[in-house]
N, C-alpha and C positions, 0 to 999 in steps of 0.2 A: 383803488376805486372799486365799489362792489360793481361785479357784473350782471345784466339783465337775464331774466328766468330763460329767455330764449339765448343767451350766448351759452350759458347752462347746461342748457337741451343740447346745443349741438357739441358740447365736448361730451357729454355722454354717447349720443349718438354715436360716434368719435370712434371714443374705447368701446363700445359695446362691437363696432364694426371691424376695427383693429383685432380684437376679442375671437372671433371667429375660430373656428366653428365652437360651438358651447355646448356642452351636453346636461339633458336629467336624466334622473334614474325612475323609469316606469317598471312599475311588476318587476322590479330587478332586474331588467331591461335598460343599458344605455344606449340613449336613443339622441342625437344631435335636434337642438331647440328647432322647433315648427317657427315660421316665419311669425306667429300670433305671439310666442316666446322671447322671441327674437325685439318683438317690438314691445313688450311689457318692462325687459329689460331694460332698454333704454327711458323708457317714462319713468320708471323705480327709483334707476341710476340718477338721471334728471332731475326728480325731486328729493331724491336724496342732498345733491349737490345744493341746491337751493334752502335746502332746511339747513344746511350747515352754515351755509354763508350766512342767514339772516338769525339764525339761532345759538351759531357756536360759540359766540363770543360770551351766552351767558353761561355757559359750562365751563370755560375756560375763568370766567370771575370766579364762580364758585370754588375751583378747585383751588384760587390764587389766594382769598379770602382767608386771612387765619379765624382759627374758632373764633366762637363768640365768646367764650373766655378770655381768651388772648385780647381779642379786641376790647373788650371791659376793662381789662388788665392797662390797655391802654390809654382809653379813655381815664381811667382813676390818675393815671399820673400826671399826664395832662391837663388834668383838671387841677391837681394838687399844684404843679410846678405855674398854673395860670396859665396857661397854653391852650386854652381851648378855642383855637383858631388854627389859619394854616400853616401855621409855624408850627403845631405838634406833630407827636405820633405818630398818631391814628388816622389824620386825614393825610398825613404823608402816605402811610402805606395804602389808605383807600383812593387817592389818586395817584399811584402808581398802577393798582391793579388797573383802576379805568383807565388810563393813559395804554397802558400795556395789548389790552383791551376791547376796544372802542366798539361802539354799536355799528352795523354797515350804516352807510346812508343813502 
């Protein structure tokens, strides 16, 4: 089950506090993050986590997706063999990837 932007929040919050103390590099100067740091980080972190949850799933199709070749490649057989329904190929592999997949909800 996806989780809400706010359980989110506080698992970054979480690791960013865990995290401690964190340093930048000023004038070539390390210097341990100012409390204003401190809390940019976690909102970063936070929306970080949030974009992935509600976003990663379409990256992860992408890269499951064979080319658009292959997929043509398979679409032609399917279509030849009469299979252009979900007994073929092509919609096997494309509902695998989604099964595999899925969008949050």
């Amino acid at each position: 089950m996806a989780k809400t932007k706010e359980q989110l929040q506080t698992e970054a919050d979480a690791e960013i506090e865990s995290a401690k103390p964190m340093y930048k590099q000023v004038n070539n100067e390390r210097m341990e993050f100012e409390d204003s740091d401190y809390a940019q980080a976690k909102i970063d972190l936070g929306n970080s986590k949030w974009e992935a949850q509600q976003f990663g799933y379409i990256q992860a199709r992408q890269e499951a997706y064979g080319s658009i070749g292959d997929q043509l490649d398979q679409l032609y057989w399917d279509i030849d063999a009469d299979k252009l329904d979900k007994t073929g190929v092509w919609y096997k592999a494309i509902k695998k990837v989604k099964d595999d997949n899925p969008k949050p909800s």
